[in-house]
C-alpha positions in Angstrom: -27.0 0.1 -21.0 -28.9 2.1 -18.6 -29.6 5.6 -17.6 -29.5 6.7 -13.5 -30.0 10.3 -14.6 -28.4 13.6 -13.4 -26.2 14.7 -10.7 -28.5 17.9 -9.3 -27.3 21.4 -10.2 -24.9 22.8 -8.0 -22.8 19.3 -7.3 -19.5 19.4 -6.7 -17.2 17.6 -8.4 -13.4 17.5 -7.8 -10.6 16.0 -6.3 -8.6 15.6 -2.8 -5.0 16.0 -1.9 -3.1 16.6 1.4 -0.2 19.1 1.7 2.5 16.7 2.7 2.3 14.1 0.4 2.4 16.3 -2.8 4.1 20.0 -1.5 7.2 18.8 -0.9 10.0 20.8 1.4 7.9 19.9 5.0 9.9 19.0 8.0 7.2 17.9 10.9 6.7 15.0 12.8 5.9 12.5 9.8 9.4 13.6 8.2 10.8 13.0 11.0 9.3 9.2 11.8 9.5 9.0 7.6 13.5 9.2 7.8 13.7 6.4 10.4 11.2 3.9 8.8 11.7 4.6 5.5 14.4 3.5 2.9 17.2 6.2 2.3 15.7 6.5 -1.8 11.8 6.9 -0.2 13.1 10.0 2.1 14.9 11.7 -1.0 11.8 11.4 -2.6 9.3 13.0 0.1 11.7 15.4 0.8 10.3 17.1 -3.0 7.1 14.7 -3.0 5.4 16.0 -6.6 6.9 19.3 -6.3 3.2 20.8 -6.0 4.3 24.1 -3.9 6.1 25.5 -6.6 4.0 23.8 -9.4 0.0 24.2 -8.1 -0.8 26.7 -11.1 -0.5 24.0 -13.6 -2.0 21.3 -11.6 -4.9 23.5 -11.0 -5.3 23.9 -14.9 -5.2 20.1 -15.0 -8.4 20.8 -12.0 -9.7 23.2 -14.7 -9.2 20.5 -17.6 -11.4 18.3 -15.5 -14.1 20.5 -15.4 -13.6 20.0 -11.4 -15.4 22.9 -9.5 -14.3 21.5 -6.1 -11.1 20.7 -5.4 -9.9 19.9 -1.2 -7.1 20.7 0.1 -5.3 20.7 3.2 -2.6 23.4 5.1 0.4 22.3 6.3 0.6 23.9 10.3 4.3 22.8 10.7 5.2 25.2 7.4 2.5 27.9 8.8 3.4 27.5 12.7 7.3 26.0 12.8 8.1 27.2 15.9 5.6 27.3 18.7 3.7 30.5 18.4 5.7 32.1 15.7 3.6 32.1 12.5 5.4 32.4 8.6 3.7 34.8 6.5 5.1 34.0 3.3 3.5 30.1 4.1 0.3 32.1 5.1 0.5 34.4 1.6 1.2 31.0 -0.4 -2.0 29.8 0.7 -3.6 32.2 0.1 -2.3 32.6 -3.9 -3.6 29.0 -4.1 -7.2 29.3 -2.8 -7.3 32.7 -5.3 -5.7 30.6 -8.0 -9.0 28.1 -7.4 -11.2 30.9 -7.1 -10.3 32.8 -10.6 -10.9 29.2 -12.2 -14.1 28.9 -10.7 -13.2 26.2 -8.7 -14.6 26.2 -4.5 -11.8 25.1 -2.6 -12.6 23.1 0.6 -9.7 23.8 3.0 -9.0 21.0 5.7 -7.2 22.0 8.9 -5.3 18.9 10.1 -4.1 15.8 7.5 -2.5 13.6 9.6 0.6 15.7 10.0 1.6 17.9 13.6 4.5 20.6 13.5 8.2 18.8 14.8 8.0 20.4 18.3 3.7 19.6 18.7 4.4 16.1 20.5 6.8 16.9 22.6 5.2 19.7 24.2 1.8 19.1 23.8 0.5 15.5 22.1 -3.2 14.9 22.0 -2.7 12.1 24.7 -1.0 13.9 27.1 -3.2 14.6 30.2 -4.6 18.3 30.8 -3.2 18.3 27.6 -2.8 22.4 26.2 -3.4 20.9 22.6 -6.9 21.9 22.1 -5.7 25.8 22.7 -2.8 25.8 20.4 -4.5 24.2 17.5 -7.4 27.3 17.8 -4.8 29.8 17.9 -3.5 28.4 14.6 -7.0 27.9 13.3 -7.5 31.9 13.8 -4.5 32.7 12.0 -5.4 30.7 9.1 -9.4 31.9 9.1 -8.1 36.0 9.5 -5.6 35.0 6.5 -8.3 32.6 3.8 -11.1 34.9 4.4 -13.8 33.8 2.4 -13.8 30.7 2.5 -16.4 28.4 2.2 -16.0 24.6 3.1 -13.7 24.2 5.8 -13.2 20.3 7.4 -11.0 20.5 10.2 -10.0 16.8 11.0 -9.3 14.1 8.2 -10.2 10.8 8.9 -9.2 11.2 13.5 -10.6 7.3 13.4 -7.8 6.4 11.3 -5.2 8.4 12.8 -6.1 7.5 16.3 -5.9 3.7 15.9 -2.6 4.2 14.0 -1.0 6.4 16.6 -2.9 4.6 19.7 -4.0 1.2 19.0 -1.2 -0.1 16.5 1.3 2.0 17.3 2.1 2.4 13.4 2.6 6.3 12.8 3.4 8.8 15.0 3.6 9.5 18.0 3.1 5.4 18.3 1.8 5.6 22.1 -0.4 2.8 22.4 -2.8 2.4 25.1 -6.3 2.8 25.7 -5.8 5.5 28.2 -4.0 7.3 25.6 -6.5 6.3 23.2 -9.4 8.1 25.0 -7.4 11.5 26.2 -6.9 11.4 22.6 -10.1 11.2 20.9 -11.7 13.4 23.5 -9.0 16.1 22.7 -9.6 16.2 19.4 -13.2 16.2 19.6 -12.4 19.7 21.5 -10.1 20.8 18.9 -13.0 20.9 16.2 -15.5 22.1 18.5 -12.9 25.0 19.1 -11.9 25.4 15.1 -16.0 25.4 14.7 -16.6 28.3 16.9 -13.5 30.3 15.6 -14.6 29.5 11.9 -18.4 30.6 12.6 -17.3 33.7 14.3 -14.0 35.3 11.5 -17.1 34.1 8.7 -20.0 35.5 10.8 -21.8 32.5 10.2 -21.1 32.0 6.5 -18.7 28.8 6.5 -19.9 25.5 6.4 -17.8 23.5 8.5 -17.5 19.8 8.5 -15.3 16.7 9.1 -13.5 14.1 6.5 -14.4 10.8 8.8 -12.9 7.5 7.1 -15.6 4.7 6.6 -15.4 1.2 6.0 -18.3 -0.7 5.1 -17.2 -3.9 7.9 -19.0 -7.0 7.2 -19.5 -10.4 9.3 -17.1 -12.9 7.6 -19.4 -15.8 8.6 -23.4 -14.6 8.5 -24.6 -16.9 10.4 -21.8 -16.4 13.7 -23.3 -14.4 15.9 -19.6 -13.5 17.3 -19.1 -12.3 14.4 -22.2 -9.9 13.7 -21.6 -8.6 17.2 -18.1 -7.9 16.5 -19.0 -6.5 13.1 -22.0 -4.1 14.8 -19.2 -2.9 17.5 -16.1 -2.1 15.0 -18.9 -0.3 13.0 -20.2 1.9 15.5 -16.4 2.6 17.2 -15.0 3.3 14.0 -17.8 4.9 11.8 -20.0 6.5 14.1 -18.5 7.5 17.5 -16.7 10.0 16.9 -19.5 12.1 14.6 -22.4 11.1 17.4 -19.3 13.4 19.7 -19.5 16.4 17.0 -23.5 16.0 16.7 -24.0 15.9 20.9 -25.2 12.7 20.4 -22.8 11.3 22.4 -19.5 11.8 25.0 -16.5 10.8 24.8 -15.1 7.4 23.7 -17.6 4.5 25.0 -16.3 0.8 25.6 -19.5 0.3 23.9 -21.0 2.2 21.8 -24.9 2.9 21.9 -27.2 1.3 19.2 -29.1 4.7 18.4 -27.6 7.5 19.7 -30.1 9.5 18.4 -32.5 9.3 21.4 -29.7 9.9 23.6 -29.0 13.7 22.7 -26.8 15.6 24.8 -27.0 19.6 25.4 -24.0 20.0 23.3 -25.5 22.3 20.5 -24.2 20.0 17.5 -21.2 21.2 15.5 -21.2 19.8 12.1 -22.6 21.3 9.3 -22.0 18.3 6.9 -20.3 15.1 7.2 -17.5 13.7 4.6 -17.6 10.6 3.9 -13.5 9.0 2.9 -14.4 5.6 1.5 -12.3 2.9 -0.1 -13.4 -0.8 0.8 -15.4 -3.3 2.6 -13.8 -5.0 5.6 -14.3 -8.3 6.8 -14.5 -9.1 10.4 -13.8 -12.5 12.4 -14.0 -12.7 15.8 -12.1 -15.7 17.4 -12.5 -16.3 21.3 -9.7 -18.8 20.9 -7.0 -16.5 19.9 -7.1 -14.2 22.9 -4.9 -16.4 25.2 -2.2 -16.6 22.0 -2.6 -12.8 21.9 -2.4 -11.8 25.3 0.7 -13.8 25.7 2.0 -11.1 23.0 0.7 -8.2 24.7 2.3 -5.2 24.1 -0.2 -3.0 21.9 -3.5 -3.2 22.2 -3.8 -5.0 18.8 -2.3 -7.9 20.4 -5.2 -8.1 23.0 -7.9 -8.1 20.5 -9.5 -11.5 19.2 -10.8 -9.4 16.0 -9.6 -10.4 12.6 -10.1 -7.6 9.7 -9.1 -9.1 6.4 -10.1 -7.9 3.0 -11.0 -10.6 0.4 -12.3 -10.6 -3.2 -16.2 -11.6 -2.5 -17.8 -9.5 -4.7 -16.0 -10.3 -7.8 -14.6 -6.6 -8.9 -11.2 -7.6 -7.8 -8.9 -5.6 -5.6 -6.6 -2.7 -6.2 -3.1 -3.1 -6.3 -3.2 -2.3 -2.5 -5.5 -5.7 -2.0 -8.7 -3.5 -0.9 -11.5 -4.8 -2.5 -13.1 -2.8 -5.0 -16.4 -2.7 -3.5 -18.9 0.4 -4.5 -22.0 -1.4 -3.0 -20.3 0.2 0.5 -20.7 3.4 -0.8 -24.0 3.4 -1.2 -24.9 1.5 1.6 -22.6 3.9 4.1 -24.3 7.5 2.4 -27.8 5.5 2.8 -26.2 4.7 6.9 -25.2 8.4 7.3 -28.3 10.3 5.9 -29.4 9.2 9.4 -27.8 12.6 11.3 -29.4 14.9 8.7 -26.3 16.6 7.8 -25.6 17.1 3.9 -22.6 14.5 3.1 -20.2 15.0 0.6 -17.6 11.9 -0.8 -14.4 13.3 0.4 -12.0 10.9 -0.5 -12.8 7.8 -2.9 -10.4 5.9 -5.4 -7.7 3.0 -5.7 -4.5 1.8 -6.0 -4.3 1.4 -10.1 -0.8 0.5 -11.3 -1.0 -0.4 -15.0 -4.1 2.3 -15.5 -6.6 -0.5 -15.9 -9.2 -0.6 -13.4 -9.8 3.7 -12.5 -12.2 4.1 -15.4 -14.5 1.4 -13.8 -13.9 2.1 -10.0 -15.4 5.4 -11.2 -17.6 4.9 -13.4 -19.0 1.9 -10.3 -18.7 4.5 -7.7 -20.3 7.6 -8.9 -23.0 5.2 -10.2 -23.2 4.4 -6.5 -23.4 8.5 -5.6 -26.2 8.2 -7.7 -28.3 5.4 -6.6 -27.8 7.2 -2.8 -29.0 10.3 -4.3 -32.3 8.5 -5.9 -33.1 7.0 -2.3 -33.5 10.4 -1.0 -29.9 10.8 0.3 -28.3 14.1 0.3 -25.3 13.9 -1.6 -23.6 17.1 -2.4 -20.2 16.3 -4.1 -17.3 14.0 -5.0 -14.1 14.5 -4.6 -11.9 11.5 -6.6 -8.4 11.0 -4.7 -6.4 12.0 -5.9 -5.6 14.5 -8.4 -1.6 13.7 -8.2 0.1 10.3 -7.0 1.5 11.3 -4.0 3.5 9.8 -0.9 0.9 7.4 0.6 1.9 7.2 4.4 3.1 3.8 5.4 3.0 2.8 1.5 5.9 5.8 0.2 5.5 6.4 -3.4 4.8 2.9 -4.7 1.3 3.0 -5.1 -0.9 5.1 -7.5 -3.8 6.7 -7.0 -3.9 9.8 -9.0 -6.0 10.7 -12.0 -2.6 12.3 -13.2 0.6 9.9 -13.2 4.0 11.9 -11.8 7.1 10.8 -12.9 9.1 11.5 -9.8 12.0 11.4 -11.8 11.2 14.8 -13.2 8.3 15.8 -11.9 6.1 15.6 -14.7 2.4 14.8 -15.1 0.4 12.2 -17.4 -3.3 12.2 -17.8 -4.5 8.4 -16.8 -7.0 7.2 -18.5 -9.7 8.5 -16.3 -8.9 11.9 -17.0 -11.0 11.8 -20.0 -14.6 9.6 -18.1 -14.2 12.2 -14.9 -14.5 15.2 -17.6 -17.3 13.7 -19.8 -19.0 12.7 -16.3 -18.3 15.9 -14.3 -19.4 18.3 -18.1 -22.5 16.5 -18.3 -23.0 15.8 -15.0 -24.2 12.3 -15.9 -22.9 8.7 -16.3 -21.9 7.6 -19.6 -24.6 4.4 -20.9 -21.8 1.6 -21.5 -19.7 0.9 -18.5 -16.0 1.2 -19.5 -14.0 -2.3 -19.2 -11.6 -3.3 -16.5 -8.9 -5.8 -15.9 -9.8 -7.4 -12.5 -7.4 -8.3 -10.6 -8.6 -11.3 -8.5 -7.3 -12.4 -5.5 -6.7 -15.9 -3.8 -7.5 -15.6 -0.2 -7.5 -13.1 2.5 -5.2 -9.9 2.7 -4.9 -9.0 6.4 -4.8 -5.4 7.8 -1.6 -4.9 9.6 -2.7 -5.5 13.1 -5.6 -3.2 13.7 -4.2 0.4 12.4 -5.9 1.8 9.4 -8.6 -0.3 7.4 -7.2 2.4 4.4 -3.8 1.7 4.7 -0.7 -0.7 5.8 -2.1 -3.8 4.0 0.1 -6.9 4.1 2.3 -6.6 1.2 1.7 -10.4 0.5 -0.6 -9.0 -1.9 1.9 -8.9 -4.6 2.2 -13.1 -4.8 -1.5 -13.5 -3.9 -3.0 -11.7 -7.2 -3.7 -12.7 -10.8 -4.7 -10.7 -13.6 -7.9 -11.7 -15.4 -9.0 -10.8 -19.2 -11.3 -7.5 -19.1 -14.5 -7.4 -18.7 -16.9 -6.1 -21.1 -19.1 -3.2 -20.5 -21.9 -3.7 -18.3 
């Protein structure tokens, strides 16, 4: 039984969803690869996901039964923009109704720009890769619509999780527009780094100054698989820095484009670039581990193709700490949270949990992965960290990218046979927790679901997503544990 005290006054504490995997009715370019990679059931079922467009007044009372007053959400530009230049009002006005419908429950919604998703015609006429590519100007003229319409907004992040979706369109080749290549790779990251330095400017200027505008940058807290190999530290120090860092050094000035090797303290290598970042978001999930193997490059290059298939790394999740895994085979690991918001306090940016939750099936394991994980917010927050929210994903199961609709991350369940909802267990710990702002003294009990060696990430795409689905004859289930 112990006591970490209080969240401070003023945190924020809610929950995450995208527009595309719970709206429903969205033709863009993931619909698009979704109906070609996808079984014919899964594309009947995105086509109404959870039905949240027509439905977001009653799942924002379920926000308002969580005593949530936070809640992120993202705009879908295909439904606001589907033709080039020609903007939807009515999408615009929807919008709208739902940040008001936030705001009457006292609830500060935190509006991201891009998840993931690109209007139908955006990669054919202007892909982030492309060279002299006009993507950068079109995404700030849809950017100004959407600030002249949500006036008064408050949190704005523009880009969710760009490390993830650039190794899954550039280096694996997984989601769309699958170009791999490194010189595709690096037009890429360096045009979105433009794109939010453009979205900041526009944000600053329709706010005159008042928005606080940040990013929702996925981390993984990447770990040597053998201590003692110093391959394998290196390899572990370089993944980190690519994957975690790079990108926010670039929105910070700290750094320039997309290094083949990143600095080891960019912070006495400032740029000019006036920093645009007003806090960071933090999307966390699991600990990776990392093996680098010399020998394997011939076998690889002889399979060349994708990037991937040159790279000796091997990124594998595995049960070390003895939580278990979710039903994903991430390892339930909130030590990385802690030690990531400790890592990140380095750029003196407020940070914020963005993202953070798991895979739970059978509703046995949330109560715990929360409980662990805000226990971790507060540890972070007791080291002198500044830690300004948490924001569980999700609110709603939802379509999960390369996954579809089988796994189940929301604090409500959907039954997509009808679209109803059903409080999870957690529904009633995230109240108590987000009332009191303060953890309950016994930790609730979990079923851990322990795994028997290593559960590979699908070449090297997303450490979140696109895990091996050998998962499923790799697992067994273990009697609860009691509170601790």
């Amino acid at each position: 039984m112990t006591d970490r005290g209080r969240f401070p006054e003023g945190f924020l504490f809610g929950c995450a969803t995208s527009a595309f995997q719970i709206e429903g009715g969205i033709h863009n370019d993931w619909s698009e690869w979704a109906f070609n990679h996808h079984s014919p059931e899964e594309r009947r079922a995105f086509l109404r996901a959870t039905d949240h467009w027509s439905n977001y007044a009653a799942d924002f009372a379920r926000l308002g039964a969580l005593k949530a007053n936070a809640y992120r959400l993202s705009l879908e530009w295909a439904r606001i923009e589907p033709t080039p230049g020609v903007y939807d009002a009515a999408a615009l006005d929807q919008y709208a109704r739902m940040v008001e419908a936030l705001r009457t429950r006292a609830i500060e919604p935190i509006v991201t720009l891009l998840h993931f998703t690109h209007p139908s015609w955006f990669h054919e006429r202007c892909p982030w890769h492309q060279t002299r590519t006009d993507a950068p100007k079109r995404f700030a003229d849809f950017v100004r619509r959407v600030a002249e319409r949500l006036e008064g907004v408050r949190y704005w992040t523009v880009l969710n999780e760009p490390s993830v979706w650039l190794a899954g369109a550039h280096v694996g080749a997984v989601i769309p527009p699958a170009v791999p290549g490194i010189g595709a790779l690096r037009r890429a990251f360096s045009a979105l780094v433009e794109a939010h330095d453009g979205a900041y400017a526009i944000l600053k200027a329709e706010t005159k100054g008042r928005a606080q505008v940040g990013i929702a940058q996925n981390v993984v807290q990447f770990e040597p698989s053998r201590p003692r190999s110093r391959l394998d530290r290196l390899a572990t120090q370089y993944i980190a820095r690519q994957y975690n860092h790079t990108f926010i050094q670039n929105l910070l000035g700290l750094e320039r484009g997309l290094p083949y090797w990143p600095r080891r303290d960019a912070r006495v290598h400032a740029s000019t670039r006036a920093p645009k970042l007003d806090f960071i978001g933090l999307n966390y999930y699991s600990r990776l581990h990392v093996e680098l193997n010399l020998a394997s490059v011939w076998a690889n290059a002889a399979a060349a193709g994708r990037i991937s298939k040159l790279l000796p790394l091997s990124l594998f999740y595995e049960d070390r700490a003895g939580l278990g895994v979710s039903d994903l085979g991430w390892e339930i690991y909130p030590r990385g949270l802690y030690s990531l918001l400790v890592e990140m306090n380095q750029y003196g940016r407020p940070l914020i949990v963005t993202e953070n939750g798991l895979d739970d099936r059978d509703d046995s394991r949330r109560c715990a992965f929360l409980y662990d994980h805000l226990g971790a917010v507060l540890d972070a927050i007791a080291a002198g960290v500044d830690v300004r929210g948490y924001l569980h994903w999700s609110l709603l199961d939802n379509f999960e990218w390369l996954e579809a609709f089988e796994p189940r991350f929301g604090l409500y369940r959907v039954d997509y046979t009808d679209m109803s909802r059903h409080a999870t267990q957690a529904v009633d710990l995230f109240r108590d927790i987000a009332n009191h702002r303060r953890l309950p003294a016994l930790r609730p009990p979990a079923a851990i679901k322990s795994m028997q060696g290593r559960i590979p990430v699908a070449g090297i795409t997303s450490p979140k997503r696109g895990v091996d689905r050998a998962v499923e004859e790799s697992t067994v289930f273990e009697t609860p544990q009691a509170s601790r």
